[in-house]
N, C-alpha and C positions, 0 to 999 in steps of 0.2 A: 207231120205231128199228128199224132193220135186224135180221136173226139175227145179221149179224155184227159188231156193236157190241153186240151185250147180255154183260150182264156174267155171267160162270160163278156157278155157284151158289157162295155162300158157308159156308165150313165152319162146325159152330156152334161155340164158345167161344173162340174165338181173331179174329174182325173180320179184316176186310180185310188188314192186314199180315202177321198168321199166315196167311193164305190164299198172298201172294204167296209168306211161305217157304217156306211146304210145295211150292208148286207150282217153284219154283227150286230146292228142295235133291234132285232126282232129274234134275238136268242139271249138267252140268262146265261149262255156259257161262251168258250170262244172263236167257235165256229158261228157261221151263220146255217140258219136252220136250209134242211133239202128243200130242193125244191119244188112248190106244190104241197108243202107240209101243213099249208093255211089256205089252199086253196090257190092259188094263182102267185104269178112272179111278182104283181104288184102290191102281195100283201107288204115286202118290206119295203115298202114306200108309202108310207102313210099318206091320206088323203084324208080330207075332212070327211065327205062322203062314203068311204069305202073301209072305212076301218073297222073293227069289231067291237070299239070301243074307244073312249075317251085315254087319250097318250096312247096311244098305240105308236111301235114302232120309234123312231130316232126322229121325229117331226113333233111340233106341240099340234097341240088344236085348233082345227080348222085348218091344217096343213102347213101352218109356217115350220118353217125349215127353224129346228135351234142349235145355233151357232155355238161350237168348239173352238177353244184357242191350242186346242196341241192336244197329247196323251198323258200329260203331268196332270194339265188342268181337270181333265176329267177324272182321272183316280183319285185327287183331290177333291172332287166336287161327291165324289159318288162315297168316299171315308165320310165326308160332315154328314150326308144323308144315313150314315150307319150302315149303309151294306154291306156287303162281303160278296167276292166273287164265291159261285158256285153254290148258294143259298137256293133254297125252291122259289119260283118265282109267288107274288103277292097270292090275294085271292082274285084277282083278276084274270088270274091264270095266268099261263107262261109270256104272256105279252099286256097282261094285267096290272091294274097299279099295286101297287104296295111295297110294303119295307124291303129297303135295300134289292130293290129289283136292279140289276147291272149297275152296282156302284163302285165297280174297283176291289184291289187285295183289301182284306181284314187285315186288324192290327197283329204285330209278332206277337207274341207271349213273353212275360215277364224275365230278362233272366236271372238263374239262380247265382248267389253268389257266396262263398266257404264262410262269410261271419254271419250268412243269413240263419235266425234263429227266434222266434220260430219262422220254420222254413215257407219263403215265399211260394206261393203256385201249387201249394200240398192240401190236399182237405181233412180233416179227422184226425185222427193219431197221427199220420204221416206227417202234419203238420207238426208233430211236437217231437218225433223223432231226427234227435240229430244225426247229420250226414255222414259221409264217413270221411269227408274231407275233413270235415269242421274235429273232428275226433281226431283223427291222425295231429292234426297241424296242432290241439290242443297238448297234446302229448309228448309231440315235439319241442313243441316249447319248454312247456314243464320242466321236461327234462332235462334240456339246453342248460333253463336258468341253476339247477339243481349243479350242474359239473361248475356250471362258473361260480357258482355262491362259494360250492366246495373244494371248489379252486384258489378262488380267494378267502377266502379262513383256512385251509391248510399254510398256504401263504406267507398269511399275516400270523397265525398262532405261533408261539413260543414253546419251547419245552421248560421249568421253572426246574430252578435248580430242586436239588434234595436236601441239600442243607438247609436252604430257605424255610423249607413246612417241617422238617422234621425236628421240631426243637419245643415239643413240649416239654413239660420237666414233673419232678417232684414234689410232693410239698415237704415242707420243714415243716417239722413239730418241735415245740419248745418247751420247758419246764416253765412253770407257773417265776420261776427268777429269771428266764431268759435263754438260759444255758438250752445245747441242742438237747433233744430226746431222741429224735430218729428220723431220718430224710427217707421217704416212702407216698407212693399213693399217685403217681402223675405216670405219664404216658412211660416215661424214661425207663419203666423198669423190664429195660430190654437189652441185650446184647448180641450187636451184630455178627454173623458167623457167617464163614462162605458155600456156598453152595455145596463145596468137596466135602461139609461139614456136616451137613443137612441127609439123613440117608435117603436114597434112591426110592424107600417105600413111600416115605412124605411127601416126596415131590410127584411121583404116582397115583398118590392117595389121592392128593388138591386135582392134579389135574384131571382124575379121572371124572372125581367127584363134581367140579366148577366148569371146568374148560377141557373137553377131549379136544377138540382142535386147535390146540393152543399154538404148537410148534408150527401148525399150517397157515394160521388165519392172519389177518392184516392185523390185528388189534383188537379188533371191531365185531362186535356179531347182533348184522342187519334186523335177523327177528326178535331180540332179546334186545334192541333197540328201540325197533316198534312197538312194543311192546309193555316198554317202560315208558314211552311216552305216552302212550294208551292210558294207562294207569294215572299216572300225572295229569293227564287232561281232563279223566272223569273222575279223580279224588280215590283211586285205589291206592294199593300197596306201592309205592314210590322205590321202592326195593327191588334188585332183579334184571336181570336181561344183561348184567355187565359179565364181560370176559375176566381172565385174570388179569391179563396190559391193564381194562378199565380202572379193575379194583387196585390195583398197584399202583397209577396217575390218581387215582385217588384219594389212599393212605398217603404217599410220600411226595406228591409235588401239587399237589392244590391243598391253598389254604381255604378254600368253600367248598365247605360240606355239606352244604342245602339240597336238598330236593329239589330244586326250580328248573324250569327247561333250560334258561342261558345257560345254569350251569352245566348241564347233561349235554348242551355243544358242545362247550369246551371241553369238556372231559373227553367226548368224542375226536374232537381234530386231535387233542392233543395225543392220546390213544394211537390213534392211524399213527403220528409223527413217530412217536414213540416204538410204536409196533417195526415201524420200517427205517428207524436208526439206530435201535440200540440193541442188542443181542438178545436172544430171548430167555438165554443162563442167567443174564443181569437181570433182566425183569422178575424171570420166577425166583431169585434170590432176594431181588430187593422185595419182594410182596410175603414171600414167607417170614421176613424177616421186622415187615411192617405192621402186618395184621394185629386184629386184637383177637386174643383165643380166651378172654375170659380172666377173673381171677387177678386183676391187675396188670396182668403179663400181655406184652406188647412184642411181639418176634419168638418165632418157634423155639429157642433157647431159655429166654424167661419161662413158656407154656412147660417145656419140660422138667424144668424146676419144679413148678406153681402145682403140676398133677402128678408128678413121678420123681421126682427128686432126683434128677439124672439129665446127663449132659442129654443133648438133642443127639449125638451120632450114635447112643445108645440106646436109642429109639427099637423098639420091632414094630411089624408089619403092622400086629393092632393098634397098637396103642398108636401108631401113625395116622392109622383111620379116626382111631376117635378123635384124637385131635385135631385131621380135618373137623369133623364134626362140630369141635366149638367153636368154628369160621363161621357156622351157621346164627350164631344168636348163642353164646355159650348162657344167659340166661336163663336158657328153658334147656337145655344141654348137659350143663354140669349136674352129675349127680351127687352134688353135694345138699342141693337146691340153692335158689335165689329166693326165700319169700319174702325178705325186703324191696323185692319188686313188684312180686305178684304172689300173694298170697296162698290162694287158690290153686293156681294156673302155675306156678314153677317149685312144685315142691321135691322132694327129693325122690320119691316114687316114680312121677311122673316126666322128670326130667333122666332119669336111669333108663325108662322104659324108651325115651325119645333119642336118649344117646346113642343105646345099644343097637335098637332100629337104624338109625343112621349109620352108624361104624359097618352094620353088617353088610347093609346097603352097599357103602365106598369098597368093603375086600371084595365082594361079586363083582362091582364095576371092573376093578383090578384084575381080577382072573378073564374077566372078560377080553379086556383090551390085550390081553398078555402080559398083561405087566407083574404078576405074581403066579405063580405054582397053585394046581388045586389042592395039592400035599400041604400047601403051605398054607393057605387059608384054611384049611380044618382043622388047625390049631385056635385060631381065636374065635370062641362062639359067645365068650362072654365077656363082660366089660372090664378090661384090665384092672389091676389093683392101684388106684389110683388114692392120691395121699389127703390128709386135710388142706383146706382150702389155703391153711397156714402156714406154709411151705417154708416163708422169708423169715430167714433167723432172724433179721432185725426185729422182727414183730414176737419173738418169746418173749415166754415169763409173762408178765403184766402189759408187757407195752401193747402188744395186739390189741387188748380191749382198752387200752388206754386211747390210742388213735380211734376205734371205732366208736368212743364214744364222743370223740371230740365231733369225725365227721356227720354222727349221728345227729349233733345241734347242730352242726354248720346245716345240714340238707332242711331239716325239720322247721327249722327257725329260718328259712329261704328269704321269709318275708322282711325280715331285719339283717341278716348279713349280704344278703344279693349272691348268693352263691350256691347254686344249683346241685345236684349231682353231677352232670355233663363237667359245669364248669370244675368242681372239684378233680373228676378225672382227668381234664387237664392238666391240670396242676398248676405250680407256680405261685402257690399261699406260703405266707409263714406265718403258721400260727399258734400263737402262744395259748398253751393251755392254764386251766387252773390248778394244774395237780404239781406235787409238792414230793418233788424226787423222796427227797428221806421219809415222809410219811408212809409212802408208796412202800419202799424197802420194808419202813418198820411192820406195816400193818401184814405186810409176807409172810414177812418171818415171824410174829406173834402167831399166824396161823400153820404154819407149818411148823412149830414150837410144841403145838398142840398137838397136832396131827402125828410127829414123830413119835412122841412119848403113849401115847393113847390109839390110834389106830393102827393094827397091826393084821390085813388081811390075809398072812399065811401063818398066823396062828390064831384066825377066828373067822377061817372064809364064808364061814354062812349068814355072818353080823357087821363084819367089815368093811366087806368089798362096796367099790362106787361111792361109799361116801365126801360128799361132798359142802363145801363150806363155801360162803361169801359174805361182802363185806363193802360198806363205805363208808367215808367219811369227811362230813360236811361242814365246813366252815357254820358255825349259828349264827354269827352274824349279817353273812354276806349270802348264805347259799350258794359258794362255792363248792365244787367236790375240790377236794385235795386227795383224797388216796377214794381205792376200789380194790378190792380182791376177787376177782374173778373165775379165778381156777386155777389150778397145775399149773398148767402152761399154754399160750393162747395159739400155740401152735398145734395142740396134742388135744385140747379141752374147747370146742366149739362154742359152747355157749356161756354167755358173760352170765355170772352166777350175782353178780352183783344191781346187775339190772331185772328183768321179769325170770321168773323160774318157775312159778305156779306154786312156790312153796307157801303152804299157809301160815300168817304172821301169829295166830292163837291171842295167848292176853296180853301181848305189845298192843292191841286193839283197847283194849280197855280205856287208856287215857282219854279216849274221841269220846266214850259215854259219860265219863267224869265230867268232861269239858262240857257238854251238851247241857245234862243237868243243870249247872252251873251259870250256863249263858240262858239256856230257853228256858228251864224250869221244869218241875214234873205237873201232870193236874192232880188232880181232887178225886179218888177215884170215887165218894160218895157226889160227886155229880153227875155220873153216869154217861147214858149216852149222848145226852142232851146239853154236855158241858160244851159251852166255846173251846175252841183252841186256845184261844187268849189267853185265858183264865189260868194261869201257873202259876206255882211259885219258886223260885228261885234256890238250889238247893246249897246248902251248906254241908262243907265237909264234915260237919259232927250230926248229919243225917244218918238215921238207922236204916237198915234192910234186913230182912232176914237171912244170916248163913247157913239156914240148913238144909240138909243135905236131901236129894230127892224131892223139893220143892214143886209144888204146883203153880205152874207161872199163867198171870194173870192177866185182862186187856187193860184197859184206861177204864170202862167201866168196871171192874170187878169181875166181870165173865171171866171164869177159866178160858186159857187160849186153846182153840183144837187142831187136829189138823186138819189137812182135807178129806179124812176118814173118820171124821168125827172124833178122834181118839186125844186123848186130855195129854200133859207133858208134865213128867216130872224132872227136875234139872238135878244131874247130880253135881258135886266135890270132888276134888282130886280125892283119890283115894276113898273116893264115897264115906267121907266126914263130913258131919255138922262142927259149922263155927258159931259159938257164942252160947247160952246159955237157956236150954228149955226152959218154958216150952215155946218162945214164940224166936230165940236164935237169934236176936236180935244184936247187930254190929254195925258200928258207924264206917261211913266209908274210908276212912282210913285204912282202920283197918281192914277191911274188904279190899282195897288195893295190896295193900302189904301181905295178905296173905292170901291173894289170888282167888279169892272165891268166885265163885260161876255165880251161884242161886243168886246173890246179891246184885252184880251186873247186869244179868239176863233180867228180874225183878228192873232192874233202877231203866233201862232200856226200852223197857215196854211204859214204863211211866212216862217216861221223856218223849216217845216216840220216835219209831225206828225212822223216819224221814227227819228228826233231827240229827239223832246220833250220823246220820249219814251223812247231812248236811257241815257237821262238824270235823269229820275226817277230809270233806274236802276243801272245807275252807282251811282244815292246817296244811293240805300239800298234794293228797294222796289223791290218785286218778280216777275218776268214774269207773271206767272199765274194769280194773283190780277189785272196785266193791262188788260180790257176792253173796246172796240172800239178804237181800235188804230188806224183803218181809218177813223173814223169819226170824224169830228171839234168840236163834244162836248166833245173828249177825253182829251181838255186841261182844262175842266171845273171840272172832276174829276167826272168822271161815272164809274172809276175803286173802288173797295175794299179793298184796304191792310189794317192790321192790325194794332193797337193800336201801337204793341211793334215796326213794322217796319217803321210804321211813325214817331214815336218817334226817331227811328235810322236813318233814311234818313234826319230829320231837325239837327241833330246832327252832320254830315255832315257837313252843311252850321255854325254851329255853333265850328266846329275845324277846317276852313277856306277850307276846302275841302277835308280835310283827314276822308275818309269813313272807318268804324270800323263796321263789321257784330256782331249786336247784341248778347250775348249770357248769361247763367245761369249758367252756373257750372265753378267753378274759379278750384278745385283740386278735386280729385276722391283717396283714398287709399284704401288698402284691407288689411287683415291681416298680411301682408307681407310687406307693407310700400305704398308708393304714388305709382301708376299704372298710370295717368294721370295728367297732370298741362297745363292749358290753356296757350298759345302766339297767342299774337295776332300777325295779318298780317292785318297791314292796308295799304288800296290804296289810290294814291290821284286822288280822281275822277274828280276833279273839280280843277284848279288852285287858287289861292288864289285870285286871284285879282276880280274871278269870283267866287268865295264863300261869300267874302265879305261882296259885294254890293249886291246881293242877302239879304245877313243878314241886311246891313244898312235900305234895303227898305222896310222890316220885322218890322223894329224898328219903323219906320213911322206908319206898322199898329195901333202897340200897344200905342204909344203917339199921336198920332192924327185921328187914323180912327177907325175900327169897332171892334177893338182887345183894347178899352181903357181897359174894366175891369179887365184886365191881368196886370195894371203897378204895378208892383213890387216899393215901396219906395227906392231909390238909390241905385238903380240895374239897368242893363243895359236887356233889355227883348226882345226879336222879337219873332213874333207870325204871324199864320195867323189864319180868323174865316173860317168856311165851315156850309153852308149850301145846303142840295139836293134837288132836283125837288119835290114837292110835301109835301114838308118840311117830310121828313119821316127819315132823321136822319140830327146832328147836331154835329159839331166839333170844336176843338180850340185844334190848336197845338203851341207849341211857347217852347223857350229854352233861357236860360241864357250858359256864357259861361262854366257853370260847369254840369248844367242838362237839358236834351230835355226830354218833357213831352206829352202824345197827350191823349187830352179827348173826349170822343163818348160818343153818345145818341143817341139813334133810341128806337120804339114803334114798339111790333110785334102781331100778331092775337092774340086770345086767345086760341088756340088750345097747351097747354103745351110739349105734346106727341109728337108731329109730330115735327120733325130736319128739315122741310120746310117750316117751317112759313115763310108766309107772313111780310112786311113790312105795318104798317100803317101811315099815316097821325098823323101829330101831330100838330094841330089845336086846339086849346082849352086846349093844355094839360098845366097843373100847372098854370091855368088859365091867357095862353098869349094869345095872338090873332094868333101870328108864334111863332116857337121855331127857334131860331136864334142862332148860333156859338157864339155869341156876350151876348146870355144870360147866362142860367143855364152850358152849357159847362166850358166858360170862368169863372166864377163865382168858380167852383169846381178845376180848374188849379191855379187860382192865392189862394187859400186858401191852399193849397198842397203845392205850392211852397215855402207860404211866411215861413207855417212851415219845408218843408224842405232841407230849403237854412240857417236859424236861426245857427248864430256861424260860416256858412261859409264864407270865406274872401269876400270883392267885387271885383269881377273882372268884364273888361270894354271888346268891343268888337274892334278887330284892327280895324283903322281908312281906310277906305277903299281907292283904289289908280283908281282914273280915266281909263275908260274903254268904248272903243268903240266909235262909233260915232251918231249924232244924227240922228233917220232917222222918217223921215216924207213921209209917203207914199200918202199925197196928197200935188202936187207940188204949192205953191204959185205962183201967177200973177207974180211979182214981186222978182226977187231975192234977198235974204238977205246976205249981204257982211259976216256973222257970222253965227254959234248955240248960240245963248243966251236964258236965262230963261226969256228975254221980248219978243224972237222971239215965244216961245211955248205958251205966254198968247197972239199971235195974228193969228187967225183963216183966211183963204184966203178966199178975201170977194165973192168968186163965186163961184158955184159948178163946180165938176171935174166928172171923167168918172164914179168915184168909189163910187159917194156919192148918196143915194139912198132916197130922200127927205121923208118926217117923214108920207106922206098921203098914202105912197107907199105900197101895198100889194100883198099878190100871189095872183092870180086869184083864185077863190071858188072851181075850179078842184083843184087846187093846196097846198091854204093855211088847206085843211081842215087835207091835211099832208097825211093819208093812212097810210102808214108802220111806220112812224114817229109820226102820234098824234098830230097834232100843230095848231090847229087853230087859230084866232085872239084873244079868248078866252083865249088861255093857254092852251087847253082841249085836250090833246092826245086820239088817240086812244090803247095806248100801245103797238102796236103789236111789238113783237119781242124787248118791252123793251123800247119803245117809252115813252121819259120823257111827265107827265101831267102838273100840273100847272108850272106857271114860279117861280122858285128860289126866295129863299130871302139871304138877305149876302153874294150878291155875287154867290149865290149858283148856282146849275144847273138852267137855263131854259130849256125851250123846244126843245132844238139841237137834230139833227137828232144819234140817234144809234144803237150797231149793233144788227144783230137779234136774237145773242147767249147772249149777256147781260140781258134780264130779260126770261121773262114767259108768257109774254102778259097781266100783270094787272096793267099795266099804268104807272108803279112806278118808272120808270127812270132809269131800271134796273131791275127791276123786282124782282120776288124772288129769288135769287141765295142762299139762303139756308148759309151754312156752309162750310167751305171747300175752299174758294181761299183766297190766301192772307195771309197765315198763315206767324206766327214766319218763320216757318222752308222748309215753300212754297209748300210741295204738299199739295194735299187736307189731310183735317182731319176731315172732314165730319165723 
């Protein structure tokens, strides 16, 4: 054996294993050290004497031996002490005391495990980054649970039948006796057609337009999923991200249409089911078939009626596009406009410009995909010739506004019948209106009676042409409508003539300032500016004013009124006549009504004040928004607009002694389930009776002695007033028996069909008069209406009216007169007073040529801001000053106000 495999000598009483530990407990590692590395062999043997230090070596102090029980015990012993093999030995040095000098292995390290989070044994960021175990297995999960959710709800979900949802319906409309009128208005107005029926460019159009992967995809389309949920979760557009399958399980087999996420499951599984069991000919049939394109019209067949008057396979390439286009929201689409939805925002300008963009949009998609010829799309650049919204013969003649005015209360009056828009488009109402078939005929054909005999625009196309008439009439006791005339035809003639037209009412206005007087009083004008309000008195119809002509109208205190250019007014007469008898023209208001004078109204208006006279026009009926120039003195001339049906309800008024009834159309409303709605009236009494009256009695003087004769009824009791406007540009005659109030219009508008802003024209020559006067064609079309339909009804007389107010003469006679007599009112104070502005009298050329007003000696307005032109006839407007929001600046007395105030139901319906 070599030296250097022989084994050391062995120490005695301890054998070989006490050898190795003595020769190990004088090293930190696990050898023991060479030897001579401390000096001699006997350093690892500790002695009490000989050691280099206290503990030195595997002995304690003083040389005892310390006792081991194995090699567990000690690594045991040497973990409690804290060491760690392989540590630097203490500061005792290598055989010195201190921490963990030979105490055994250190402890393992923590281990990591996949749900550890934040991650055990990491310092810093690392610590907050998860693992990629923990990530994977999250993922897998996920996903796992994702197939079996979608596993089970494909599953469990149903496909619902199609008959099941698709049964909205129509509604019935009914005569005011019960009998039908016309079933129209619910989802039903649709007819199913087969695909072979449908042309190839439609079906092209949608899908190029909605869904190009339609024929490939499961149903379903994943980012237009997420998407819509996206939306949903943070309150966006809830709209969007659906395929055609979606939109077609939408339309035709779920009854919930919400927005909600549950619902957007379902509609989802059902989709997939749907995508992958039913053909996908049957789907894009059943969806084209189901859609709503607008216009009532529910399935590509009704749409092509509703915009082209043609079956659907007679479709081309455009007009397939645009009608995808109203899948979009036909709302803001149709270029007919919607502004009963959105005023602003869907008018017919900007729905044209939105349509055509779209359509153009869908033929590029199409030439894209292949699906049309580029020969063939540079044929359509512009928006096909697309028909009135009035397509449905059921809705000619009258009936069309007759249904929209019914739905008009149903939607407006939401708060009392419970019946929405939405709900209405369902359908499933039957609702009885107020109107009165035979009224309805007669009042037609009274106007078209007229119209045959007197308008003739190809032998007078420059006077003729566009004229137009309307018409209602109003139960007086009840404020019911029973008839309307609306136009031609409501299929051909858009707009309800008998609701707002912007046509100005003239001296039909006059009544409000009669009444006003009457109820509030005039002041004092010798108490100046300092007088109370309070302070009135009551006026009596055998009150004077002066009829003359060119009058300088005055405030409450006697100040001349100016304008805002300083410039004074003088009012003129029809015809620029003085009524009554120089020098001071003085006429009671009788006769001022009956013979339609301005200076006297315009005078009695500014006494009474124009916040009353306003206040009186609306307690009889008529709509805030229809009154125009409320500060100005021509406002009691009738520069305002209300509507046929509201004037007719405001004289109605005066004709149930003051008890005002708000007009309305719908007597009962039922659903499948029985009556849902039944009208009560709530009537006010606006007016006292004593002051509704006399109002009526001085009405009745129109009609038997002044400019309203061709309105007498044979042994009928009749009051009426005529209206004429500035520029003769429309013409009126309202008047009421005590059973019915009726109000007739005539105005003439550009020729521009299209545009919902026409112009007002002049009606000079037209039906070859010289003026169109309240007193002609109006009245002439009233009393033929009435005489038939009052026929069979009883006669009833008007109450005999009871003395009211005092007489007031605001120019003081020389002389005082011990009495009021009607000899006192035929005598005129023989000398002028402060107030009397002799007849040579005129603004100065700064002044009279008027500016903002329009008013020269002429009659010749400037228009601005609505400035009436010539002087009135019947009473009608002259040239008074008004305000700058009443017209447009084309001279007209008002100018073009379009559509939209003054309705039935009073906002705009422009």
């Amino acid at each position: 054996m070599s030296e250097h495999r022989r084994k050391p000598p062995q120490p005695q009483g301890g054998g070989r294993a006490a050898a190795r530990r003595g020769q190990s407990g004088s090293s930190s590692g696990r050898r023991a050290a060479p030897r001579g590395a401390s000096g001699s062999p006997a350093d690892s043997y500790g002695s009490g004497s000989q050691g280099p230090g206290p503990g030195s070596g595997s002995y304690g102090t003083g040389g005892e031996e310390r006792p081991y029980e194995g090699r567990a015990a000690a690594r045991r012993a040497a973990q409690r002490g804290g060491g760690r093999r392989g540590r630097p030995a203490g500061p005792g040095g290598p055989n010195g005391p201190g921490p963990g000098r030979g105490r055994g292995r250190a402890a393992p390290p923590a281990k990591n495990r996949i749900v550890d989070y934040p991650r055990a044994g990491k310092d810093g960021w690392r610590r907050w980054t998860p693992s990629w175990k923990l990530v994977t297995g999250l993922f897998i999960g996920f996903v796992g649970s994702m197939v079996a959710v979608a596993g089970i709800g494909y599953a469990m979900v149903g496909v619902p039948d199609v008959a099941q949802t698709a049964t909205a319906q129509n509604n019935v409309y009914l005569w005011s006796d019960g009998s039908p009128m016309v079933s129209t208005g619910g989802e039903t107005n649709r007819q199913i057609v087969n695909l072979s029926q449908i042309p190839e460019a439609m079906q092209w159009a949608v899908i190029s337009q909605e869904n190009k992967t339609f024929y490939s995809d499961s149903g379903v389309d994943p980012k237009g999923i997420a998407r819509a949920f996206f939306n949903m979760a943070t309150g966006g557009q809830t709209q969007g991200g659906s395929t055609i399958t979606q939109q077609y399980v939408k339309n035709a087999r779920l009854d919930d249409q919400s927005q909600t996420i549950s619902r957007k499951f379902r509609e989802i599984f059902i989709s997939v089911k749907v995508g992958t069991t039913v053909d996908k000919k049957e789907i894009l049939a059943g969806y084209l078939n189901s859609a709503y394109y607008g216009r009532g019209a529910y399935g590509i067949q009704a749409a092509a009626r509703a915009y082209f008057n043609k079956d659907a396979f007679k479709l081309n390439p455009g007009e397939c596009a645009f009608l995808s286009a109203m899948l979009k929201g036909a709302a803001y689409y149709d270029p007919a406009g919607q502004t009963s939805i959105d005023p602003t925002g869907a008018t017919a300008e900007k729905n044209s410009v939105r349509a055509l963009r779209q359509m153009q949009d869908t033929l590029n998609k199409m030439v894209e995909g292949n699906h049309l010829s580029a020969t063939e799309r540079a044929k359509y650049t512009k928006l096909p010739d697309w028909k009135n919204p009035r397509s449905n013969t059921q809705l000619s003649g009258q009936t069309g506004y007759l249904v929209d005015l019914a739905n008009s209360y149903l939607v407006t009056h939401s708060d009392e019948t419970g019946i929405t828009a939405e709900k209405l488009r369902l359908g499933g109402y039957r609702i009885r209106t107020t109107f009165d078939k035979k009224k309805v005929t007669k009042l037609e054909n009274a106007v078209k009676k007229v119209q045959k005999a007197n308008i003739d625009p190809k032998l007078r196309p420059k006077t003729d042409t566009h004229v137009q008439f309307g018409g209602a009439s109003v139960d007086a006791k009840t404020g019911a409508i029973v008839a309307i005339y609306g136009g031609e035809d409501a299929t051909r003639h858009f707009t309800n003539n008998a609701d707002a037209t912007g046509a100005q009412v003239g001296s039909t206005f006059k009544p409000f300032v009669l009444a006003a007087a009457m109820r509030d009083g005039v002041r004092d004008p010798s108490g100046g500016k300092d007088q109370p309000q309070d302070e009135r008195t009551q006026v009596s119809p055998k009150s004077r004013f002066s009829g003359k002509n060119k009058l300088k109208i005055k405030n409450y205190d006697g100040t001349v009124w100016r304008d805002e250019k300083d410039g004074e007014w003088l009012q003129r007469n029809d015809g620029n006549e003085s009524r009554g008898k120089p020098p001071n023209y003085l006429i009671d208001l009788r006769e001022a009504m009956r013979e339609s004078v301005n200076s006297a109204f315009v005078q009695l208006g500014m006494d009474v004040g124009l916040d009353k006279v306003k206040q009186a026009a609306l307690d009889a009926g008529l709509k805030e928004n229809s009154l125009t120039g409320t500060s100005f003195p021509s406002f009691s001339i009738g520069i305002s607009d209300p509507s046929a049906i509201r004037m007719a309800g405001s004289y109605a008024t005066f004709a149930k002694s003051g008890e005002q009834n708000d007009p309305f159309s719908v007597l009962q409303v039922d659903d499948k389930d029985g009556e849902i709605y039944k009208h009560k009236g709530k009537p006010t009494q606006a007016f006292e009776s004593v002051v509704a009256d006399n109002v009526t009695d001085i009405l009745k003087t129109v009609v038997e002695e002044g400019t309203g004769k061709n309105a007498r009824l044979p042994g009928r009791d009749v009051a009426g007033k005529t209206g004429t406007t500035d520029g003769n540009k429309s013409a009126w005659f309202v008047g009421y028996t005590p059973q019915l109030s009726t109000a007739i219009g005539m105005f003439r508008l550009d020729d521009n069909e299209k545009n919902k802003s026409r112009k007002f024209e002049k009606m000079y020559g037209t039906g070859g008069q010289d003026k169109i006067h309240g007193a002609s064609f109006p009245s002439e079309i009233w009393h033929d209406y009435m005489l038939e339909a009052l026929q069979g009804a009883p006669v009833e007389k008007f109450p005999k009216p009871e003395p009211i107010g005092e007489i007031v003469n605001p120019v003081p006679s020389p002389t005082p007169t011990p009495s009021a007599t009607p000899t006192d009112e035929a005598s005129p104070t023989p000398s002028p007073t402060p107030s009397e502005v002799e007849p040579s009298l005129t603004p100065s050329p700064s002044k009279s040529r008027c500016g903002f007003f329009g008013c020269d000696g002429n009659g010749n307005g400037n228009g601005n801001g609505g400035g009436p032109g010539d002087g009135g006839t019947d009473g009608g407007l002259s040239p008074t000053p008004s305000p700058t929001d009443s017209g447009s600046g084309n001279g007209n007395g008002g100018g073009n106000r379009g559509n939209g105030n003054g309705g039935f139901f009073g906002g705009p319906t422009n």
